[in-house]
N, CA, C and O atoms as a DFTB+ gen file, in Angstrom:
404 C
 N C O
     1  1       0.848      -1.191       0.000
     2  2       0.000       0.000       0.000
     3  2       0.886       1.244       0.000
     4  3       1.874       1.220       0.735
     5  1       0.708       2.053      -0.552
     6  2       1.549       3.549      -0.983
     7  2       0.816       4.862       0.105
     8  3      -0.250       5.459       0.256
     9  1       1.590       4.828       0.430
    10  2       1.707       6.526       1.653
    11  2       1.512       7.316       1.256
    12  3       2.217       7.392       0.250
    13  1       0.902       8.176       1.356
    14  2       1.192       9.515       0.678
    15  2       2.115      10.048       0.160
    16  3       2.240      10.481      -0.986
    17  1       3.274      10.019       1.596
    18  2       4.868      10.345       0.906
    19  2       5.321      10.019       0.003
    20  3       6.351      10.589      -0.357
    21  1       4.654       8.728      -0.953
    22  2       5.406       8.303      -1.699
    23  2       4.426       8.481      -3.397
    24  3       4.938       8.294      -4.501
    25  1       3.178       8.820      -3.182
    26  2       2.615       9.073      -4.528
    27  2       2.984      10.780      -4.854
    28  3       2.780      11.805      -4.203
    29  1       3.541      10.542      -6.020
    30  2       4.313      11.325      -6.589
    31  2       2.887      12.155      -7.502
    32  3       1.846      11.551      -7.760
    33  1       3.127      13.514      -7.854
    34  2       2.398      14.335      -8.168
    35  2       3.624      15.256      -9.161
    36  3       4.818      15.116      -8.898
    37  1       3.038      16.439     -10.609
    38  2       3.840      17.146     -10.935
    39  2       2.704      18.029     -11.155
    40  3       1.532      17.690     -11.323
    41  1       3.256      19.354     -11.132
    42  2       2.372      20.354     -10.503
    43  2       3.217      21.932     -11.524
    44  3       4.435      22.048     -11.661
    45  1       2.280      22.830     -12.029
    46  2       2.239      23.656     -12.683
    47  2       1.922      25.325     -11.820
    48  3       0.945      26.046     -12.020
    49  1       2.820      25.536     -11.073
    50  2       1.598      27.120     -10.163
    51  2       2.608      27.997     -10.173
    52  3       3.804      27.803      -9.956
    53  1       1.905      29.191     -10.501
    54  2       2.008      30.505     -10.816
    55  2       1.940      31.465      -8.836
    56  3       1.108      31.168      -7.978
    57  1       2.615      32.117      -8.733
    58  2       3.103      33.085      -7.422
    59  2       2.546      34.146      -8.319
    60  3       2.775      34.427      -9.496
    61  1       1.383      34.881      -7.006
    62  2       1.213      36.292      -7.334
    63  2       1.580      36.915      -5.936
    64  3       1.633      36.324      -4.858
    65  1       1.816      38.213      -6.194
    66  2       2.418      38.891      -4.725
    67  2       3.823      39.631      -4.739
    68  3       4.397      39.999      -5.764
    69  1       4.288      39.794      -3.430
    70  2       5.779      40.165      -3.479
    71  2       6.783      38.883      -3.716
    72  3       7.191      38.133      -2.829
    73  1       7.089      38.808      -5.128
    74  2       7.801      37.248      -5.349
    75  2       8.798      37.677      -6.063
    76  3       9.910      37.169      -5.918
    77  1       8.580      38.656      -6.931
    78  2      10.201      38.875      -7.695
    79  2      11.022      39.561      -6.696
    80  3      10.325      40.189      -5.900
    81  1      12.261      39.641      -6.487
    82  2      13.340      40.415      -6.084
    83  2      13.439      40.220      -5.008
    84  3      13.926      41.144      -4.357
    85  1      13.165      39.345      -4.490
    86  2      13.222      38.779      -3.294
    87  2      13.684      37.274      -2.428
    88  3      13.519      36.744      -1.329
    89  1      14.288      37.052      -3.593
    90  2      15.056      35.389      -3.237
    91  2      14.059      34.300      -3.298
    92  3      14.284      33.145      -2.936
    93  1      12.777      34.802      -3.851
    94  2      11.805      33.350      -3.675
    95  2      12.579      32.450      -5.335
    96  3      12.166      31.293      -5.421
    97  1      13.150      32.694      -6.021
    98  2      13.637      31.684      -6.834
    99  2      14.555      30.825      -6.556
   100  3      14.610      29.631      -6.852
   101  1      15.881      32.015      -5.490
   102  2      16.828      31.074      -4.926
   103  2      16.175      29.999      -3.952
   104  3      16.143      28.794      -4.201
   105  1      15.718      30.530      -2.938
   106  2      14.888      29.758      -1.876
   107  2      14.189      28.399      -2.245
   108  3      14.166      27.352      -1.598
   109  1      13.351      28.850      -4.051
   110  2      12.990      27.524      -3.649
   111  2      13.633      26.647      -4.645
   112  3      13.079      25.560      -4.809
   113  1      14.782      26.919      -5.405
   114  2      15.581      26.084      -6.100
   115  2      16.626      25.388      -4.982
   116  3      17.153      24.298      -5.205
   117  1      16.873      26.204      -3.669
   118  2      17.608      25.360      -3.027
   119  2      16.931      23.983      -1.839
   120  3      17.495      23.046      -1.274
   121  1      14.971      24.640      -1.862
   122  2      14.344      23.955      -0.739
   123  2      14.075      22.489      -1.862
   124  3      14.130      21.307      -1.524
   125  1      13.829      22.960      -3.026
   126  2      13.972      21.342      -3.894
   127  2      14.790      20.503      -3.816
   128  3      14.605      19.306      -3.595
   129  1      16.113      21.247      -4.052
   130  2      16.978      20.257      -3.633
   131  2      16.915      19.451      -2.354
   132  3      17.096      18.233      -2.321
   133  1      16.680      20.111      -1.435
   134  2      16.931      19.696       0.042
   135  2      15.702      18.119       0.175
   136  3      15.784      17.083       0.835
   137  1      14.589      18.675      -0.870
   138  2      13.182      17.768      -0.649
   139  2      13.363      16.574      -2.153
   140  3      12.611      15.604      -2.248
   141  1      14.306      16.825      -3.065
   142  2      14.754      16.163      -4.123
   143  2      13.265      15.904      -4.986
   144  3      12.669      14.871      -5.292
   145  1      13.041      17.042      -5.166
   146  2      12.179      17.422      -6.378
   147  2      12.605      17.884      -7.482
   148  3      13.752      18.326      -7.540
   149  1      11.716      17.879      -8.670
   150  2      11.964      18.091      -9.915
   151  2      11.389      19.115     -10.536
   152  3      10.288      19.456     -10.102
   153  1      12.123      20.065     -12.005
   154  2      11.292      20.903     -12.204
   155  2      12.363      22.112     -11.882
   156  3      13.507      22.201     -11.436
   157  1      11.199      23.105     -12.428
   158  2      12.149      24.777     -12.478
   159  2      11.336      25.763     -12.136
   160  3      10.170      25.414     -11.948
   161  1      11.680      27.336     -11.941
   162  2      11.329      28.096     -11.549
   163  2      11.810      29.674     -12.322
   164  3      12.958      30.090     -12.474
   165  1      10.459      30.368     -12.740
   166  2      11.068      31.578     -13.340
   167  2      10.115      32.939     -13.178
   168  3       8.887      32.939     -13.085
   169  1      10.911      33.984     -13.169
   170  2      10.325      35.096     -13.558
   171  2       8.974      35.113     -14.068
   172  3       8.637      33.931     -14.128
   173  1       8.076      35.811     -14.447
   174  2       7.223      36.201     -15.757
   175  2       7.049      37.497     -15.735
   176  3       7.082      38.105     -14.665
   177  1       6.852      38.073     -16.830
   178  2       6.773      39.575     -17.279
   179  2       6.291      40.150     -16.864
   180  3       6.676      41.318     -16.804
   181  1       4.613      39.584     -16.039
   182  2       3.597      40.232     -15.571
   183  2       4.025      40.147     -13.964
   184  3       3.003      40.072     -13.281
   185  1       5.096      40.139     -13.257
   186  2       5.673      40.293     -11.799
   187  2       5.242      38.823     -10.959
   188  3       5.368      38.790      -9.735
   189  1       4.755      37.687     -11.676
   190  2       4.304      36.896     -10.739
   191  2       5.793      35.856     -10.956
   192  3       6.759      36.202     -11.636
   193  1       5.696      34.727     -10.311
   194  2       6.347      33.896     -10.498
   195  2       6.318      32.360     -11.235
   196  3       5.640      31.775     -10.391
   197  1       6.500      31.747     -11.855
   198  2       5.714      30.478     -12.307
   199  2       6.807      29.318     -11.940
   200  3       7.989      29.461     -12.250
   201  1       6.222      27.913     -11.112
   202  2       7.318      27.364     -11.095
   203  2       6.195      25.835     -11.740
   204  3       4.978      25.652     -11.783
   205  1       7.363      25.043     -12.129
   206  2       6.560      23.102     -12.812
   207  2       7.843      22.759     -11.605
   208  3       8.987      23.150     -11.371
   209  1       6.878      21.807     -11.051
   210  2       7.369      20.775      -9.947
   211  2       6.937      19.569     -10.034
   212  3       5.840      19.215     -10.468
   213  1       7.871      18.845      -9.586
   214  2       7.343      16.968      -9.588
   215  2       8.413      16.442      -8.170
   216  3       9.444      16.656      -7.533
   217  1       7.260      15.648      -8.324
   218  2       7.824      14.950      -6.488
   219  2       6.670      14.402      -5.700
   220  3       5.554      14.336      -6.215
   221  1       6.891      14.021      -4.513
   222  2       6.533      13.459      -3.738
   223  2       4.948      14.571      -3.335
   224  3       4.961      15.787      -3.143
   225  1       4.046      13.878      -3.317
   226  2       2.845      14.891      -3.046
   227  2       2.964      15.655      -1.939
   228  3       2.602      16.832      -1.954
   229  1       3.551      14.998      -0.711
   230  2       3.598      15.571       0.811
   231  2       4.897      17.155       0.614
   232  3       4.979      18.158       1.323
   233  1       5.521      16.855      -0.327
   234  2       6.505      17.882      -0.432
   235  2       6.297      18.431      -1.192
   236  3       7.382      18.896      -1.541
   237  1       5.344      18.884      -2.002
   238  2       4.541      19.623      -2.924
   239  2       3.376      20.428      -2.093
   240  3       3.093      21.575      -2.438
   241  1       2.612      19.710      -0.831
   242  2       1.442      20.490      -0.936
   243  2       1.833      21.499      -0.008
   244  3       2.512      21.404       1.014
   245  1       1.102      22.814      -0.720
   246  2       1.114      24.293       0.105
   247  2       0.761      24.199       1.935
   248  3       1.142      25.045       2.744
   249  1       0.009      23.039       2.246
   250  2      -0.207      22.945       3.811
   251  2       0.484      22.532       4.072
   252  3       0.418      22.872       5.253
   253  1       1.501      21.816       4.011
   254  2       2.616      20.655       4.041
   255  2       3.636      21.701       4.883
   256  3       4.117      22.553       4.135
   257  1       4.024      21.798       6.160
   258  2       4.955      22.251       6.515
   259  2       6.359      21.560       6.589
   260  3       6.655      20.591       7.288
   261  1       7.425      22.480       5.447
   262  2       8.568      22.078       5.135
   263  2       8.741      21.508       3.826
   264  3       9.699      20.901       3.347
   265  1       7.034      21.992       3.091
   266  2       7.128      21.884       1.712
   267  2       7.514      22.619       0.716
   268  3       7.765      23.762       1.098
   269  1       7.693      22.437      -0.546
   270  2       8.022      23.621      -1.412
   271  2       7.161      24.943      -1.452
   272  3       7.535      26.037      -1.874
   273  1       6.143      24.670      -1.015
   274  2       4.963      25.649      -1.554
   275  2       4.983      26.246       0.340
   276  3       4.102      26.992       0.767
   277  1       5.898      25.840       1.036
   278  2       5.313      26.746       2.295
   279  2       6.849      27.528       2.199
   280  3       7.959      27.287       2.673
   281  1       6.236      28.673       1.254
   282  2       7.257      30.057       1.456
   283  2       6.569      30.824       2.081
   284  3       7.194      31.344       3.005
   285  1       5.678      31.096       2.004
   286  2       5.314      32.675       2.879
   287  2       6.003      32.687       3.713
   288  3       6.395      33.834       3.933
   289  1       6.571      31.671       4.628
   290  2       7.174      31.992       5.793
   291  2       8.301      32.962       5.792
   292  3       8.426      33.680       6.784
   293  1       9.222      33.086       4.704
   294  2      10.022      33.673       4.035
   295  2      10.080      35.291       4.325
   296  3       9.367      36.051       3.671
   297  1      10.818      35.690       5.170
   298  2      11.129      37.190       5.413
   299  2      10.533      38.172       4.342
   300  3       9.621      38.906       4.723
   301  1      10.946      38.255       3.075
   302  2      10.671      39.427       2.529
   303  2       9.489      38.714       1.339
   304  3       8.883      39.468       0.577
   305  1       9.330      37.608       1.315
   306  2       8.638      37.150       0.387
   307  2       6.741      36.782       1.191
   308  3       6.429      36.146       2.198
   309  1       5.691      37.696      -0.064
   310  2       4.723      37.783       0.285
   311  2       3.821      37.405      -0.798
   312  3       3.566      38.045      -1.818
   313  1       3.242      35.921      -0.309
   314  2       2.269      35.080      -1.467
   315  2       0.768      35.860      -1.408
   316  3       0.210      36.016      -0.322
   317  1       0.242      36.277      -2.512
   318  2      -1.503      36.799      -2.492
   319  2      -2.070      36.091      -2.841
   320  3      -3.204      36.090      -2.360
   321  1      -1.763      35.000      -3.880
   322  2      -2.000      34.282      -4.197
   323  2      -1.472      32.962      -5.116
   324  3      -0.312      32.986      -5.528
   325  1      -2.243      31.949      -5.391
   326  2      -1.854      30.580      -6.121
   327  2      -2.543      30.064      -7.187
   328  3      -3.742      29.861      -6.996
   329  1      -2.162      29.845      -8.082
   330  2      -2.995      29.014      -9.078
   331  2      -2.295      27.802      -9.668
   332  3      -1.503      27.812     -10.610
   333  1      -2.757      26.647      -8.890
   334  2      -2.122      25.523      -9.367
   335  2      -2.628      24.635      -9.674
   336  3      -3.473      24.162      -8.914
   337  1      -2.288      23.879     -11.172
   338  2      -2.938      22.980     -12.102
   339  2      -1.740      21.725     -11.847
   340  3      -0.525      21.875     -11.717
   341  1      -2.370      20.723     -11.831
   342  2      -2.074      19.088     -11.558
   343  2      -1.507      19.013     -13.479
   344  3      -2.212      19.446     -14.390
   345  1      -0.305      18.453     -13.650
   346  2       0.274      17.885     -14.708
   347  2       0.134      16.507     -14.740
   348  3      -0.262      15.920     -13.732
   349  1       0.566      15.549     -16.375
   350  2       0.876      14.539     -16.005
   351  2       2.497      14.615     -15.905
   352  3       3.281      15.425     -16.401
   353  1       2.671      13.690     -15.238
   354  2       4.346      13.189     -14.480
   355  2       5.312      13.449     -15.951
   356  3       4.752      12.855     -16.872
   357  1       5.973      13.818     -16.198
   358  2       7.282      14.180     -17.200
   359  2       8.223      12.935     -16.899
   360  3       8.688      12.211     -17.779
   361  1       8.445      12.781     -15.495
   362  2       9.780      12.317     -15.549
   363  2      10.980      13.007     -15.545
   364  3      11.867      12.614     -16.302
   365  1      11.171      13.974     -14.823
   366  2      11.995      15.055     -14.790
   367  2      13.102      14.844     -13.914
   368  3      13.017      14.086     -12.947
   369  1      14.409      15.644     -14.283
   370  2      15.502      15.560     -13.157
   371  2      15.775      16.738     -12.942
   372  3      15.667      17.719     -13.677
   373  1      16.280      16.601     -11.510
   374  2      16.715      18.185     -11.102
   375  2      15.594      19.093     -11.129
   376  3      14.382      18.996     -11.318
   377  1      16.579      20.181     -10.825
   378  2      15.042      21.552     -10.291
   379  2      16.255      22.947     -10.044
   380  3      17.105      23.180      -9.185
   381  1      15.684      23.812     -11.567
   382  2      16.504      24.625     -11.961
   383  2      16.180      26.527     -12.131
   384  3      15.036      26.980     -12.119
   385  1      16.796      26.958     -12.204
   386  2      15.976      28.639     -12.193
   387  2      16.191      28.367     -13.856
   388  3      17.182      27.748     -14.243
   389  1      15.193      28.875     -14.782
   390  2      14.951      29.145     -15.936
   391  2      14.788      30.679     -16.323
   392  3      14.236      31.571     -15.678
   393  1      15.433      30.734     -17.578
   394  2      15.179      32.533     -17.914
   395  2      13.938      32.805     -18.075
   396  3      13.109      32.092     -18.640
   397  1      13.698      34.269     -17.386
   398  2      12.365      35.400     -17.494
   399  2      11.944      34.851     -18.231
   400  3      12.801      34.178     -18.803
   401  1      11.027      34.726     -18.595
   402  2       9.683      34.965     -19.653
   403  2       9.897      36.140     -19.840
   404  3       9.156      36.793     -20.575
C-alpha cells in the first residue's frame, strides 16, 4: 500500500504577490533540492512567479509544513495568491531557475 509520501504528483503554479526580487527563486531552487524534487522556476513579465514541480505529493502540498509551496514563511517574500494545475508526471531531473519569460 503507498503513503502519501510516496505518490508522486507534478504540478504547474504561478506566485502572485511580493515574489520577484526577493530570493523566492533562490529559496525555492535550493528547498527542492533539500526535498529532491523536480522541475524549475522563473520570472514572468507580468511580476508573478511560475514554477513546474514533480515529487513526492507531501513535499509539494502548500499545507505541508517544510514543503516547497510553504514560502510565505520567508522574510521578505509575500504570497496573495496561487494558481495551481495538476500535470501529467514528465519524468523530470533536477530543479533549476529558468530565464524570465
Amino acid at each position: 500500500e503507498k503513503t502519501e509520501k510516496w505518490i508522486k504528483s507534478q504540478k504547474n503554479i504561478y506566485f502572485y504577490g511580493r515574489v520577484q526580487g526577493v530570493g523566492f527563486r533562490y529559496y525555492a531552487v535550493q528547498k527542492a533540492g533539500q526535498l529532491g524534487l523536480a522541475g524549475w522556476v522563473r520570472n514572468r513579465y507580468d511580476g508573478s512567479v511560475e514554477m513546474e514541480v514533480e515529487g513526492a505529493e507531501t513535499d509539494i502540498a502548500s499545507d505541508a509544513p517544510g514543503g516547497i509551496l510553504f514560502l510565505q514563511n520567508r522574510t521578505y517574500i509575500w504570497i496573495e495568491d496561487m494558481r495551481v494545475k495538476s500535470m501529467r508526471l514528465e519524468g523530470e531531473d533536477g530543479f533549476y531557475e529558468r530565464e524570465d519569460e
